[in-house]
N, C-alpha and C positions, 0 to 999 in steps of 0.2 A: 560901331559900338566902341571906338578907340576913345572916346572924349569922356575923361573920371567926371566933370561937369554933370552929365547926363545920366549917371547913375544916382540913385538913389536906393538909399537902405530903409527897410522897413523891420523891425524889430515886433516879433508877435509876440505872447505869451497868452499858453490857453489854461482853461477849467482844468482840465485832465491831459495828461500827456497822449494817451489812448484817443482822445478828440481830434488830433492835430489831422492826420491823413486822412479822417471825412471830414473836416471844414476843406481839406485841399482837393477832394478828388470829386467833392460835391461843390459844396456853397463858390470857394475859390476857382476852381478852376473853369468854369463857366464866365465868371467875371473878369477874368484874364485872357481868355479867347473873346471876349467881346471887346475888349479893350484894345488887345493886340489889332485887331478887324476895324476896328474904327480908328487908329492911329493913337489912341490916347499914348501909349506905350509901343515901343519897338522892340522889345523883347525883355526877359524876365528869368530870374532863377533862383534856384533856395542851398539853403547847408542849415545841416538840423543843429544850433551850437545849444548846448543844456545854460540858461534854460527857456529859449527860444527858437524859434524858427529863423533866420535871417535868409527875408526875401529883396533883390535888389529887382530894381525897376530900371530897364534903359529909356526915359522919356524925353522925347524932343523940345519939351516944354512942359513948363510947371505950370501953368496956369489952371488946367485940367486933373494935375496929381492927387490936389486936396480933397477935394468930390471924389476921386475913385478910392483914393484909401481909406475914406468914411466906409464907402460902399462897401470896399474888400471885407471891413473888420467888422461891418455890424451881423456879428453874428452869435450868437449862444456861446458857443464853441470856446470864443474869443474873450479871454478872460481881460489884456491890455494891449495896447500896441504904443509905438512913439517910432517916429520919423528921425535917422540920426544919420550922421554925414558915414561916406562909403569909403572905406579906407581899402581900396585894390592893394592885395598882395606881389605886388609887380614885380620885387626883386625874387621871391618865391616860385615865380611862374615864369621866370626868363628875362625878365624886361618888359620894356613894351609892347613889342611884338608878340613876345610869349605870351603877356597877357592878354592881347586880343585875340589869339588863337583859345585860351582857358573860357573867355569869356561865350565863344560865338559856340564851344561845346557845352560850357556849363548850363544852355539856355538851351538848346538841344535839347540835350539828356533830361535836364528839366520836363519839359514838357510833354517829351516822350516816355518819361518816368509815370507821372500823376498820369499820363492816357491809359497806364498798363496797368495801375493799380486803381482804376478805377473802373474796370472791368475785367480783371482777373485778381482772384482771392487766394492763391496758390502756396499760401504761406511761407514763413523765413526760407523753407530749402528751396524756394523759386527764386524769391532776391538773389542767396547765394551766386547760384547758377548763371540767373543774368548777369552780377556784378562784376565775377570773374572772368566770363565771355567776352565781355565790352573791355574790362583791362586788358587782356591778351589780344584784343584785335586794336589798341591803339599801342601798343608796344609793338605789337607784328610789322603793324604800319610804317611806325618810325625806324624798323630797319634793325631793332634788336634781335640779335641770335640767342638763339635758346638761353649760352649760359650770362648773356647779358642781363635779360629776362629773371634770369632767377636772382643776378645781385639785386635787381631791385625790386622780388620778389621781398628778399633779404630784408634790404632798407623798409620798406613798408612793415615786416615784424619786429626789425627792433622800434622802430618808432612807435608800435601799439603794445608791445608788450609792457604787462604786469605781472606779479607776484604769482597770479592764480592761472596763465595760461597752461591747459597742459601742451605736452609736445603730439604732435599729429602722430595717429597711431597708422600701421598699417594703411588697414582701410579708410582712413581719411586722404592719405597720398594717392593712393589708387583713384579716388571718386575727383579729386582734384587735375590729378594728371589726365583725365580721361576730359576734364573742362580745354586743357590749357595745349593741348594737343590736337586737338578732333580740327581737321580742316574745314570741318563749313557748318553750318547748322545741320541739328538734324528736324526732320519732319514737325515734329510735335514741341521743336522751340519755341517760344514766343518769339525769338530772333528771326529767326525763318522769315514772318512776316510783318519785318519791318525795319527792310530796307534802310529808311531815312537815320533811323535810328544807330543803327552799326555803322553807316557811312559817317554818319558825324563823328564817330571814334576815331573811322578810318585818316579822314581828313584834318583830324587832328595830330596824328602820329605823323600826317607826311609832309604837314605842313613845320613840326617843332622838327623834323629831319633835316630839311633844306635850312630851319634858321640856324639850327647848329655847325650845317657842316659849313653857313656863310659866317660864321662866329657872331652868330647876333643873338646870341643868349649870354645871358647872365649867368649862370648855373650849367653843371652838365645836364645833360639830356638823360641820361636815367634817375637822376637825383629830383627833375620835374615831372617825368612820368607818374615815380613813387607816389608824390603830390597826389596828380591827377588821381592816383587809382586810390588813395583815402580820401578823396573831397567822392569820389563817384561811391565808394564804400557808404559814405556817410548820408547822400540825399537816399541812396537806397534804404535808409535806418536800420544800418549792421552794424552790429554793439562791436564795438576797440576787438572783446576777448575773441569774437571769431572772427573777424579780421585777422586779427593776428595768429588764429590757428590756419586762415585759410590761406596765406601767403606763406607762412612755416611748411605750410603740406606743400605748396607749389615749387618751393627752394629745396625743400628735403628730396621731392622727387627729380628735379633738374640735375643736383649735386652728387646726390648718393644714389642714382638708381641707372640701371642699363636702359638706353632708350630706345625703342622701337618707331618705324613708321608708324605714321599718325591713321589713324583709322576713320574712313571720310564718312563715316554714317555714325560716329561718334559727336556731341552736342551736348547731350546732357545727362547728369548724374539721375539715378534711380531715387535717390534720397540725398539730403544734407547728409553730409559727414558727423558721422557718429566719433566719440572719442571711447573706445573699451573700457572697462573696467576689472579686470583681472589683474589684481597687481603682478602674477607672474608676467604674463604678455608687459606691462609695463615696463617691470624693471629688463627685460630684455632686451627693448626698446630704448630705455636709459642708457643701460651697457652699449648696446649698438652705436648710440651717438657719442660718445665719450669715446669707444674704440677708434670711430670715425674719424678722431682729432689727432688720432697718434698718443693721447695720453697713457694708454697703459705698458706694464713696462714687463710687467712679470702677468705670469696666471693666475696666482696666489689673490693680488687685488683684485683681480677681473671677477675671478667666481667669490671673493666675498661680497664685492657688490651681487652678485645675482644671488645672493642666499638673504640678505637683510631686508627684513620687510620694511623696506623705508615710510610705507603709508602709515604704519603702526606709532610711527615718532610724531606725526605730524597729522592727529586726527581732528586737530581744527579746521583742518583745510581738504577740499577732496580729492580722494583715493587720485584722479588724474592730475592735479595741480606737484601731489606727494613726490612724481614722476619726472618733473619738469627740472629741467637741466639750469637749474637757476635760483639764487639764493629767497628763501622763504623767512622772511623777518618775523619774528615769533615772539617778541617783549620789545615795547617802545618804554622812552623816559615820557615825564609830564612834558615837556616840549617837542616830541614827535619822532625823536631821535633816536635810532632803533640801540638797542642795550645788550639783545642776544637775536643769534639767527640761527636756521639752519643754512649753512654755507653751499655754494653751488658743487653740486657734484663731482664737475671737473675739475674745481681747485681742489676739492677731498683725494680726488684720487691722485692729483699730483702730489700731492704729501705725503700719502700713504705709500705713494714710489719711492719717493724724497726717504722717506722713513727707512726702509728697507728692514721690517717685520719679520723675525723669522718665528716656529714655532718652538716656545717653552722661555722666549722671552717676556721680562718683566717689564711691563709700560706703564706710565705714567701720561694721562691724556691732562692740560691744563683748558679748562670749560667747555663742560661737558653739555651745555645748551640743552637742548633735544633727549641726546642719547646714542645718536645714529652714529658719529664716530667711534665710540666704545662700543658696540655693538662691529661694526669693521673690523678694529683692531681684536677683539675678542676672536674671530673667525680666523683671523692671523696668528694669534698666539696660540691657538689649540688650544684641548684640552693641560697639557700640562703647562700653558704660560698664563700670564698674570696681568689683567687690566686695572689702574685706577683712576676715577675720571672725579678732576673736583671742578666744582663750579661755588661761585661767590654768593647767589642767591638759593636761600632756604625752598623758594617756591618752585624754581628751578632745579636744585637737586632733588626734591621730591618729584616733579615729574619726569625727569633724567632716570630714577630710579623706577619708577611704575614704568615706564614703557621700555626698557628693559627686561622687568623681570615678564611684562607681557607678551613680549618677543622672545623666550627662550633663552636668556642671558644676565642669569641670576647668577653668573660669579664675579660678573663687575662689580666692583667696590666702588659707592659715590660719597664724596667727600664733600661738607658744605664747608667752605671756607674758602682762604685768600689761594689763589694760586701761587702766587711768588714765595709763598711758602713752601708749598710742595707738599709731600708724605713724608715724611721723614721716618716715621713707623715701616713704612714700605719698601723705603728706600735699601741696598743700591739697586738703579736704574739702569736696564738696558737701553733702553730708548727713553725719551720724551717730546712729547707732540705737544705746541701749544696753539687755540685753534681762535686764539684774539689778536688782538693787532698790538703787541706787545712794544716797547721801547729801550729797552734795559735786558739784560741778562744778569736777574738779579744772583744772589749769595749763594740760594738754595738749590737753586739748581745744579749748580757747578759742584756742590757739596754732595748733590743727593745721586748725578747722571757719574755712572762707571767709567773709567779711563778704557778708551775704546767703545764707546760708549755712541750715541747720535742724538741730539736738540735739532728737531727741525722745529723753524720759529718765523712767523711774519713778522721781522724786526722793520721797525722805522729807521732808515736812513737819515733822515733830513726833517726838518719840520714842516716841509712843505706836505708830509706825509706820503712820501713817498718811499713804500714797501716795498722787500720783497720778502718770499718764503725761501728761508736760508735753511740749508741740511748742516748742521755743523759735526763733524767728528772729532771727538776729544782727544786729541794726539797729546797731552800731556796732563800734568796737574792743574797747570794754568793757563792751558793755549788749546781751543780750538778752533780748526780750520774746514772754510766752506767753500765747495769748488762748485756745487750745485744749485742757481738763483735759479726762483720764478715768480713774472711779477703777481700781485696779490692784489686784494680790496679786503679787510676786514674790519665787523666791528672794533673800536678798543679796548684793549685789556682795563678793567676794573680793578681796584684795588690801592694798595701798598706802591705799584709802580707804573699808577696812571700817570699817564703826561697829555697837554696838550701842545698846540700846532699855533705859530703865530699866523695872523690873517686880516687883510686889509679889505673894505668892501670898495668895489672900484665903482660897481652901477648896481641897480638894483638887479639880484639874482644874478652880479657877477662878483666873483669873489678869489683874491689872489692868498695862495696860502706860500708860504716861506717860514724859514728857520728863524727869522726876527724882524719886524718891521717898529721901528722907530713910528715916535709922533709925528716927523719931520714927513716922513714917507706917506702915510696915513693921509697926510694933506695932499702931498704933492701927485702920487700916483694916477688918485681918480680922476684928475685932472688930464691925465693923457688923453681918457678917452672922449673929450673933448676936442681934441686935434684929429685930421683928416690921418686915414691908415695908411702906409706904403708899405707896397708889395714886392716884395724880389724872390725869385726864382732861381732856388739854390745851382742849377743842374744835374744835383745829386739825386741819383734814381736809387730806391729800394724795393726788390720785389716784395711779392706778397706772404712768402713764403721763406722770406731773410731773417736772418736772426739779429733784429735788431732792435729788440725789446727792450733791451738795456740803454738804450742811445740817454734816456732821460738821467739815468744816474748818472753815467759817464758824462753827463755835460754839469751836472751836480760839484762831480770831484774833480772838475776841469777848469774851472768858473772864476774861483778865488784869484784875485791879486789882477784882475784883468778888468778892473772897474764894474764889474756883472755877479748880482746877485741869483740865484736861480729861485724857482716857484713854481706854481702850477695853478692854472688859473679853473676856478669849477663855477660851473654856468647851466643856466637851463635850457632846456631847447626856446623858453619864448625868446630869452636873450641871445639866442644865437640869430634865428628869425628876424630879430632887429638890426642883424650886424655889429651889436657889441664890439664882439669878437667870435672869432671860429678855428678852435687853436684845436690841432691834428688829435683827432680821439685814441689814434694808436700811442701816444704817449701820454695820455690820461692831460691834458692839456699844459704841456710843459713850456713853461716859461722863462728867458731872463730879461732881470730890468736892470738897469745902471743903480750903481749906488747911491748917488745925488737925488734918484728920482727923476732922471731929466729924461728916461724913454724906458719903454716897455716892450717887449719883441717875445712875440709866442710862434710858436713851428708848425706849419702849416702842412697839407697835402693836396694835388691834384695828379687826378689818374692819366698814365700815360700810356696804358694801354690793358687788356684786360689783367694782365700780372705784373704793372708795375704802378709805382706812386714815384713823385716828383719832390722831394721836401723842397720848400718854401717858408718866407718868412713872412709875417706881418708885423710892422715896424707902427707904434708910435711916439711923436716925439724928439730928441737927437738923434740925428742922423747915422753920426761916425758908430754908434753905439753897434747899427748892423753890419758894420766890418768887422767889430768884435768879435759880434758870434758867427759872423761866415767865417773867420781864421780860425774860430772853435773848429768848424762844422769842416773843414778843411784837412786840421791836423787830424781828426775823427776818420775824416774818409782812408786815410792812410792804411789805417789798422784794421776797420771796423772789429771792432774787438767783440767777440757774441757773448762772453759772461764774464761776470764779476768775480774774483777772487777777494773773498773776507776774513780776517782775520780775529780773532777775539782773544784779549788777554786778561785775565784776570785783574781786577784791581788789587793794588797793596805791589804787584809783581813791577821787574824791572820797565822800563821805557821799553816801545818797538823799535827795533832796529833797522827793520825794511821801511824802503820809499812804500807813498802812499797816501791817501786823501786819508787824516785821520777823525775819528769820533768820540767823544768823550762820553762818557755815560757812568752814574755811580759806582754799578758792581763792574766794568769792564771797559777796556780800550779797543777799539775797533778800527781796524786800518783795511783801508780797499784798494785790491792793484788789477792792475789788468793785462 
């Protein structure tokens, strides 16, 4: 089945979606054992894409294909069909090799799929059960150890996750772990009796083993697994969201849990996984995994998160989604572009550290979104301290204020207006939280926040929009100083001191952002990726566990006067799938290109063993351009410096005195050392 000739794609679409698995487990699948039996075809397999079926045909000959695909599709069922060339994911599957290993299981599984569900009716929580069995026994196969299994446990949830997964409660982990542990089938599996079925997993896993360890993959070998186990997620017809809850429970139990011998008369769950609904147990569960990260720093924020009833802010969405460790976008613009969010938990609570809250302090919150950070900081100021949260939009401070005052925290004060304004009635300020993606430190603040005072702010660096969440302490009238970065993603601030980001598009759904791109550039860039890609292999290793989150800035305020502009390239996953490009997600795709335009070079990672990464570059264009930035990445290695030092000085005041990458901005000078 190695010859792409010989396949053929058949594209279905039916009356009802609900029709599609009885035209295949009835009408179809009869006429695909008859075909396979008489040679028409030598094998066959499907992936459910919305909003079709895509079944490929491996036939020795066409001559006989057009008669059967009459025959296949004349059915009720079958609303249209059209015959369209096969486009094999080959670099996705390994190579060539990889791919005809993907092939000779996807035609397996295939068929032993449509034989199960055409005589057993067991419903979603029997999918389940199979789906994750048959992953674990071609991962087992190929030789992963537990905690390998769980990164690509990992990789399969962040690639299905959305908005609305919740995180695996308890008893979801439990029912999972009890899948992905049990050493054999038990009795009353479907798997038990059927052999042919789990060996073709098997023999998949041992076969992508030996191509890996003969380097004859294209991709790593958990990064192809991940694959395999959402194409087999998918012909099973299991929706993204529990997918993604059922690989989150698998990772969460591997990562976070004491593991015990595996219990041999374990095989299958009693029930699909349930997700709870008690927002207590929830937010427990929230706290747990946030604990889990190292993010908390004091107790103070830990029990205000377990007292705010977070589902309360966000009853558009359900009580379990409310829970989920991940930001929930809550107003888009007329082009799609989100305007207000509720922010991911964990960046909350790093600010709320960042912030350092005590009680009877007076705070000022800048967009108040939701509600749920004034609500936090309310539980931090106590009774005697003072919250006021303003937001830009009328619609939004009205419902900032209802779900407040329905949560028990009716002494927040909500203010509709500009934030760069501030309170000035309310002012002075012990603190000030601003919770957008701010640019400027504008007048008002500086005017309104007390000497000794703290602004924690997601200030833009660079125009390539590269953040971070800055704690500043006001050590004078007109100077304060930040010792504490963390990097960030926020909406942008609205208002009086909205800015944007300059940005060039290189391909479609690839996009280089930077601090200014000329016309000249505009033209010249996209054109690189027209040129073949070279790769070099820094031999710089970073654990997993390094602090060197900041490398992106520090090559920012490192860059000038060395012919190299810096950027950050934002891509989609199909663009990365095409090989665009595939620039290291731990640095949010950081890039530098030559000034001229004559090359482009974004930073790369392969794993070097389970706690280390390798940076690497991919180059394209001139050459000399990646001595550049290896003599960057060079003098870098020296120090590896783990945080930023920022500076801010009032505008109107005298010039900075200290070295330093400077930033210019209306209300303020900002200098970065390290």
């Amino acid at each position: 089945m190695t010859t792409a000739r010989a396949w053929h794609q058949l594209n279905i679409t039916f009356e009802a979606p609900d029709t599609a698995e009885q035209w295949a487990t009835g009408h179809a699948r009869d006429i695909l054992t008859t075909a396979r039996e008489e040679g028409v075809i030598d094998a066959w397999w499907y992936i459910r894409k919305h909003p079709h079926w895509r079944l490929r045909l491996h036939a020795p000959g066409e001559h006989l294909l057009d008669q059967f695909t009459r025959t296949l599709t004349a059915h009720t069922a079958v609303k249209d069909h059209a015959v369209v060339v096969y486009e094999p994911e080959t670099y996705r599957f390994g190579g060539p090799a990889g791919m005809d290993v993907a092939h000779h299981l996807f035609a397996a599984d295939s068929r032993h799929l449509i034989d199960h569900l055409a005589g057993h009716h067991g419903g979603d929580e029997v999918r389940a059960e199979l789906a994750v069995r048959l992953v674990t026994r071609v991962m087992t196969a190929a030789g992963l150890e537990l905690f390998e299994q769980g990164d690509t446990w990992q990789a399969v949830a962040d690639r299905r996750v959305t908005d609305t997964i919740p995180a695996p409660t308890p008893g979801t982990v439990s029912a999972v772990q009890t899948l992905i542990t049990a050493a054999d089938e038990a009795p009353d599996s479907p798997l038990a009796h059927a052999d042919a079925w789990t060996e073709a997993f098997e023999e998949a896993g041992l076969l992508l083993a030996d191509l890996a360890a003969a380097g004859q993959l294209s991709r790593g070998l958990r990064a192809i697994l991940a694959d395999h186990a959402m194409f087999t997620f998918n012909r099973f017809g299991i929706p993204a969201s529990t997918q993604a809850l059922l690989a989150r429970a698998a990772s969460t139990f591997i990562f976070h849990h004491t593991h015990t011998t595996p219990d041999p008369t374990a095989g299958r769950m009693t029930r699909m996984p349930t997700t709870a609904t008690d927002p207590a147990r929830l937010r427990e569960a929230l706290v747990a995994k946030i604990d889990s990260l190292g993010i908390f720093r004091t107790p103070a924020v830990r029990e205000a998160f377990l007292k705010v009833p977070r589902h309360v802010f966000l009853a558009e969405v359900d009580v379990e989604a409310a829970y989920v460790a991940r930001q929930v976008v809550t107003k888009r613009a007329a082009d799609g572009t989100a305007t207000s969010s509720a922010s991911s938990p964990s960046i909350v609570a790093i600010m709320l550290e960042q912030l350092d809250v005590e009680p009877g302090h007076n705070v000022l919150e800048i967009g108040a979104a939701t509600g749920i950070n004034a609500a936090l900081l309310s539980e931090l100021v106590g009774d005697s301290g003072k919250v006021t949260t303003i937001e830009l939009d009328q619609d939004l401070a009205d419902g900032a204020h209802a779900h407040l005052s329905e949560a028990g925290y009716q002494r927040v004060e909500v203010i509709c207006g500009d934030g760069a304004v501030g309170a000035p009635d309310r002012a002075p300020f012990d603190r000030i939280i601003v919770t957008a993606g701010a640019w400027d430190i504008p007048e008002a603040w500086w005017a309104q926040l007390k000497i000794g005072g703290r602004l924690v702010v997601p200030l833009s660096l660079h125009g390539s929009g590269l953040t971070r969440s800055l704690a500043f302490e006001r050590t004078s009238q007109d100077t304060m100083v930040a010792t504490d970065a963390a990097t960030c993603g926020f909406v942008p601030m609205r208002g009086s001191i909205e800015a944007g980001a300059g940005h060039v598009r290189l391909a479609d759904e690839v996009i280089l952002k930077a601090e200014s791109i000329d016309g000249t550039l505009e033209e010249s860039l996209p054109e690189l990726l027209n040129q073949p890609e070279q790769h070099t292999w820094t031999g710089l290793h970073v654990r997993h566990d390094e602090p060197v989150a900041h490398l992106d800035l520090w090559l920012a305020t490192h860059c000038e006067g060395k012919r190299l502009r810096f950027g950050k390239v934002s891509l989609s996953e199909t663009a990365r799938s095409l090989q665009f490009a595939d620039p290291a997600r731990r640095w949010s795709g950081a890039t530098l290109y030559a000034s001229d335009g004559t090359a482009l070079v974004h930073l790369t990672t392969r794993a070097i063993d389970d706690d280390t990464d390798e940076i690497g570059l991919a180059a394209r264009g001139h050459a000399p351009v990646i001595d550049d930035v290896m003599a960057l990445l060079n003098v870098w290695n020296k120090t590896r410096p783990a945080h930023p030092f920022v500076t801010a000085e009032r505008s109107g005041t005298t010039a900075p005195h200290e070295n330093g990458w400077k930033v210019s901005r209306p209300s303020c000078r900002l200098t970065i050392t390290w």
